[in-house]
LONU-719731 format. One record per residue (C-alpha): residue number from 1; x, y, z. Coordinates in steps of 0.5 Angstrom, whole numbers. Layout:
REM LONU-719731
ATOM  nr     x     y     z
ATOM NUM     X     Y     Z
...
***
This chain:
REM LONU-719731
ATOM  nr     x     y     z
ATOM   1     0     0     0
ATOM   2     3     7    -2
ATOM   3     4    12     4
ATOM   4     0    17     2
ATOM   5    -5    12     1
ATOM   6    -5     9     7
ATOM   7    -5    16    11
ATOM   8   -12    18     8
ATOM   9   -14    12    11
ATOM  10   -12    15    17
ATOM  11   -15    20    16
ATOM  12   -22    17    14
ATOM  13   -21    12    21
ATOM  14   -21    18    25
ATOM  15   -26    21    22
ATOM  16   -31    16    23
ATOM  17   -29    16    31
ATOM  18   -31    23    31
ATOM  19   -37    21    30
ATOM  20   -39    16    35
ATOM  21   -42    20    41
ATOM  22   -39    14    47
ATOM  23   -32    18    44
ATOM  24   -34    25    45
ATOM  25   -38    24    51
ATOM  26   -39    20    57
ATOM  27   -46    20    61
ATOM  28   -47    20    69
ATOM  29   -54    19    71
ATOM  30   -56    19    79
ATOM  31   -60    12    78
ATOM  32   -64     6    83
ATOM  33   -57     4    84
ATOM  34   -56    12    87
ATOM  35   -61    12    90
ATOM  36   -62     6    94
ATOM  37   -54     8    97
ATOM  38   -54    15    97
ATOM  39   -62    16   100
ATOM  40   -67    20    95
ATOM  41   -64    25    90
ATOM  42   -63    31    90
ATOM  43   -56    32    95
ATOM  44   -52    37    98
ATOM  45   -47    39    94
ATOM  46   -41    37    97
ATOM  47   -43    30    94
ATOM  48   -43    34    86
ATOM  49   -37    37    88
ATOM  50   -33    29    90
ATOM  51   -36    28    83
ATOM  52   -33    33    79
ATOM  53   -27    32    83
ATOM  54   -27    25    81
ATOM  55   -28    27    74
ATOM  56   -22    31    75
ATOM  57   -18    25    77
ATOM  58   -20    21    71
ATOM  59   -18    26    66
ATOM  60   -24    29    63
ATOM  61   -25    34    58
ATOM  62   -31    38    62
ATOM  63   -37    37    66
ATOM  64   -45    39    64
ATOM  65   -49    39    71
ATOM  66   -56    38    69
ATOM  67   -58    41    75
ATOM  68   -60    48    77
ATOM  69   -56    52    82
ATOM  70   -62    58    84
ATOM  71   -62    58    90
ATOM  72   -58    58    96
ATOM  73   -57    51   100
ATOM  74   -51    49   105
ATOM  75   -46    54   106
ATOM  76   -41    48   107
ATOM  77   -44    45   101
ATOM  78   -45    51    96
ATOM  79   -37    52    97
ATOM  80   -35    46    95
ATOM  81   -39    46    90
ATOM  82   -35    52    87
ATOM  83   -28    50    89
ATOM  84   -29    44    85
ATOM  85   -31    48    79
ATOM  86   -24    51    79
ATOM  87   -21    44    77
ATOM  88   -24    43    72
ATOM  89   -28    46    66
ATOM  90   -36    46    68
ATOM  91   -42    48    65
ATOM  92   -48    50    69
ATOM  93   -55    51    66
ATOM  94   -61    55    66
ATOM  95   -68    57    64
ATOM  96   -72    63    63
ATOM  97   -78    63    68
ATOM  98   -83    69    69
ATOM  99   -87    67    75
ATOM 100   -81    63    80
ATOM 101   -74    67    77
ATOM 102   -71    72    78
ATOM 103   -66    77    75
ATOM 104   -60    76    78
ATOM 105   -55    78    72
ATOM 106   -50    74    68
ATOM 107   -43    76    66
ATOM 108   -42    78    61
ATOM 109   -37    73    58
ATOM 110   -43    67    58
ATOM 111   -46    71    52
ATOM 112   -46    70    45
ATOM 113   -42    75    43
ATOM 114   -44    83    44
ATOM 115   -49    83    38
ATOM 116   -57    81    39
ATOM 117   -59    75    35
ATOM 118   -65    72    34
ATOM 119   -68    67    39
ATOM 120   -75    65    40
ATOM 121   -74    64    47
ATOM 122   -74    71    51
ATOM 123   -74    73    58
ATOM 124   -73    78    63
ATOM 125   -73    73    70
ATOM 126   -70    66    70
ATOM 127   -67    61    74
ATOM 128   -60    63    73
ATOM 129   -54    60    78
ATOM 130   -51    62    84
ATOM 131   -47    68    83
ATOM 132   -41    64    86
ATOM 133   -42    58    82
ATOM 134   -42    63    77
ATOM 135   -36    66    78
ATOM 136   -33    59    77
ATOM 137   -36    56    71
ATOM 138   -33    55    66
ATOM 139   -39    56    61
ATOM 140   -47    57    62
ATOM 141   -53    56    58
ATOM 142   -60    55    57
ATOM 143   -64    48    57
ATOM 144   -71    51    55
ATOM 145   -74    45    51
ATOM 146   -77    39    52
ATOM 147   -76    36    46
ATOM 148   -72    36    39
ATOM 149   -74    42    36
ATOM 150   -68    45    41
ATOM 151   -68    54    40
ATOM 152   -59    54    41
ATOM 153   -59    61    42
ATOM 154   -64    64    47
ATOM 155   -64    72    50
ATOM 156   -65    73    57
ATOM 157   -65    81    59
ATOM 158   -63    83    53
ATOM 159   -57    80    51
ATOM 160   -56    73    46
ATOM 161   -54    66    51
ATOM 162   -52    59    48
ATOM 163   -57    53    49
ATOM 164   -54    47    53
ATOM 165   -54    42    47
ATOM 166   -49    47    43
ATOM 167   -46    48    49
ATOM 168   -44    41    50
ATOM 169   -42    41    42
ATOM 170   -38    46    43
ATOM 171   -34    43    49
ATOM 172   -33    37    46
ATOM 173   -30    40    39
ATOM 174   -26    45    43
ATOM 175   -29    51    37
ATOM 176   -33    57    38
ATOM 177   -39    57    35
ATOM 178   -41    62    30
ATOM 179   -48    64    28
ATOM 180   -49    65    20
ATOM 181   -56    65    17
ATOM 182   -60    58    16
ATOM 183   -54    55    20
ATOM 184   -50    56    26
ATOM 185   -43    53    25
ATOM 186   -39    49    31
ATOM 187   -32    47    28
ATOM 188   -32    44    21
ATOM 189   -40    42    22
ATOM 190   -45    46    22
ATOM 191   -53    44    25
ATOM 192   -59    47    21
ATOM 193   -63    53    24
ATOM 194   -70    56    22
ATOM 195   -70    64    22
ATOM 196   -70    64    30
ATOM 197   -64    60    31
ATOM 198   -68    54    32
ATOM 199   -66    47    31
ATOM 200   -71    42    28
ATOM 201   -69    35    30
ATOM 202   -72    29    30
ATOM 203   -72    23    36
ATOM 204   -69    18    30
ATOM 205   -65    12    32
ATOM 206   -64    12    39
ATOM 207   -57    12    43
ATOM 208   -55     5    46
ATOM 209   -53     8    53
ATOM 210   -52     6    58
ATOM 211   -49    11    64
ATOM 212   -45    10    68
ATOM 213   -47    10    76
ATOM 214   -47    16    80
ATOM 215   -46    12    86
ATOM 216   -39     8    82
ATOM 217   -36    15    80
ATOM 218   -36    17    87
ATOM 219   -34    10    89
ATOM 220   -28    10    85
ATOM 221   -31     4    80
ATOM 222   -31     7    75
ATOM 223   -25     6    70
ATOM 224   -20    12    66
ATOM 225   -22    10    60
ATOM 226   -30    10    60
ATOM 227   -29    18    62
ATOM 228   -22    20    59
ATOM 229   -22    25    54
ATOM 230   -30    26    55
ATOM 231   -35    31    56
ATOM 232   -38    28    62
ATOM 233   -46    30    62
ATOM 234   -49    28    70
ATOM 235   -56    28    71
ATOM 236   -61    24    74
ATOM 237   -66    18    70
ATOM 238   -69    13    77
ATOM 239   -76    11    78
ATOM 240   -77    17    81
ATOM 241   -75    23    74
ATOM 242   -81    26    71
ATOM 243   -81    23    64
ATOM 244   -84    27    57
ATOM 245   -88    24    52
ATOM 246   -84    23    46
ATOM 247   -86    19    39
ATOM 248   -82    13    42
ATOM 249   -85    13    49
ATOM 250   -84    16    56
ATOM 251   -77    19    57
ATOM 252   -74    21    63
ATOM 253   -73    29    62
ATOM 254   -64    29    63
ATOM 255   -65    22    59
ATOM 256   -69    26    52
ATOM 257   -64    31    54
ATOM 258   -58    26    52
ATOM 259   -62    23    46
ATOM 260   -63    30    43
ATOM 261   -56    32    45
ATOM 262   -54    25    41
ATOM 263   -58    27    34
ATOM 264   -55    34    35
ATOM 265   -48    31    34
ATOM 266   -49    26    29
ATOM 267   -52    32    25
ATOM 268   -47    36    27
ATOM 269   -41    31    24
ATOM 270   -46    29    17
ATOM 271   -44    37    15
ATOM 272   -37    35    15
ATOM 273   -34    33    10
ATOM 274   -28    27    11
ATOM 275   -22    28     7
ATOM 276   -21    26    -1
ATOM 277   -17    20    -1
ATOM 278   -10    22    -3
ATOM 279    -8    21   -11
ATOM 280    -2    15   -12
ATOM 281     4    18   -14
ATOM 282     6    17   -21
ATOM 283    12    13   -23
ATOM 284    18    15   -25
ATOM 285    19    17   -32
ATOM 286    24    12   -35
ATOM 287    25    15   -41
***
C-alpha cells in the first residue's frame, strides 16, 4: 500500500471515531442503584463536587451539570461546589422562567457574542446560577426544550446565550460557535436552523446508552478509559425522574436530553466532509 494511500486511510479511520457519540461524550445519571445507597435525589452538593473531583482525576475534557443551582442551600456544600469547579471546566444550566425566576445577572463572558440575534425563547427572569458558581464555570447555557426542536440560541434580559445542547458540542470539538444564516457552524460541521435560530430535530434511532452509576463514580468504580478525553454529562434518570411524552414512548427528561444532544452530534458530524483520498504518486519516467 503506497504511504499516501495509507495516511488518507487514517484520516477517514479518524474521521469516523469522530462521529461516535461514546467517544466524545460520557453519561452519568443518578439512578436506582444511586438512590437506594445514597437516599432520594437531590443531594448536598458537597456530594456534586466529589463527583466532578473524581472526574478531574479520571482526566475528563469537561463536565455539564444537569442540574439547577438557583438558590442557595448549605453554605459548606455551596463552597465545595465552586471550589470543585475550578479544576475542571464545568458547564451549568439554566432556564427562563417568568413566575418563579429571578433577574440575577450573568456575566457578560457567558454570552453569544455582543450582538442580538434571533431567538424564539425570550425572557427578563430565570433560573440562573449562583453568583458564586458563577464565578467558577466555565460556561452557562439555557435548556428551554422538551423535546427535538431545540432553540440553540436564547436571549435573557436583552443579551443572546447558547442552548446546552451547543454547549455540549461546543466542549467536545473544543470550537466556538458562530452564528451565520440558515445555520450555526461549530468547527467544520454545521446544524441547520430556522430563521430564530432554532434547530428541528428528530427522535431517529435512539443511543444505546448505558450510563454510568452516579454512585460507581463516587466510589472510584468507574475505569479512566470510560471518561477519559469525554465531556462528561451528570443528571439523574431513576424511577423516581419525571418523564416527557415522545414518538418512542415515555422518557426521563435528563434522558430525552442525552438523546436529543445524540441527534445534534450525529447532524453535526454528517456536515462535515472527510477527506478526499489522496492521489498515488505517478511512477518514475524511465524514458
Amino acid at each position: 500500500m503506497r504511504v499516501h494511500t495509507f495516511i488518507a486511510l487514517l484520516l477517514l479511520a479518524a474521521h469516523a471515531r469522530a462521529g461516535d457519540f461514546g467517544s466524545d461524550f460520557a453519561v452519568v445519571m443518578i439512578d436506582d442503584a444511586t438512590e437506594t445507597k445514597l437516599g432520594p435525589f437531590p443531594y448536598d452538593r458537597a456530594i456534586y463536587a466529589k463527583a466532578i473531583d473524581a472526574c478531574a482525576r479520571l482526566k475528563a475534557k469537561a463536565v455539564v451539570l444537569k442540574f439547577f443551582f438557583d438558590l442557595p442551600k448549605s453554605a459548606d456544600g455551596d463552597a465545595a461546589l465552586a471550589a470543585a469547579m475550578k479544576k475542571i471546566p464545568v458547564a451549568l444550566q439554566a432556564r427562563l422562567e417568568p413566575t418563579e425566576g429571578t433577574a440575577q445577572s450573568i456575566p457578560p463572558r457567558f454570552r453569544f457574542g455582543d450582538k442580538p440575534l434571533p431567538a424564539a425563547e425570550r425572557g427578563e427572569l430565570g433560573w440562573i446560577p449562583l453568583p458564586a458558581l458563577l464565578d467558577s464555570a466555565a460556561a452557562v447555557a439555557f435548556v428551554d426544550f422538551d423535546g427535538p426542536v431545540i432553540p440553540l440560541v436564547e436571549e435573557y434580559r436583552g443579551a443572546p446565550y447558547k442552548s446546552l445542547v451547543l454547549c455540549c458540542l461546543e466542549m467536545t470539538t473544543g470550537a466556538q460557535a458562530r452564528v451565520e444564516p440558515g445555520k450555526i457552524f461549530v468547527g467544520q460541521g454545521w446544524l441547520p436552523v430556522d430563521g430564530k435560530n432554532v434547530f428541528h430535530s428528530e427522535l431517529g434511532q435512539l443511543e444505546p446508552l448505558q450510563p454510568i452509576s452516579f454512585a460507581s463514580l463516587l466510589a472510584g468504580d468507574v475505569k479512566p478509559e470510560a471518561v477519559a478525553g469525554r465531556v462528561v454529562i451528570i443528571g439523574w434518570d431513576s424511577q423516581r425522574t419525571d418523564t416527557l411524552p415522545t414518538k418512542l414512548g415515555p422518557m426521563g427528561i435528563h434522558r430525552l436530553f442525552v438523546q436529543c444532544l445524540v441527534f445534534a452530534h450525529r447532524q453535526l458530524n454528517a456536515s462535515q466532509q472527510p477527506p478526499a483520498p489522496a492521489r498515488a504518486a505517478p511512477p518514475p519516467r524511465t524514458g
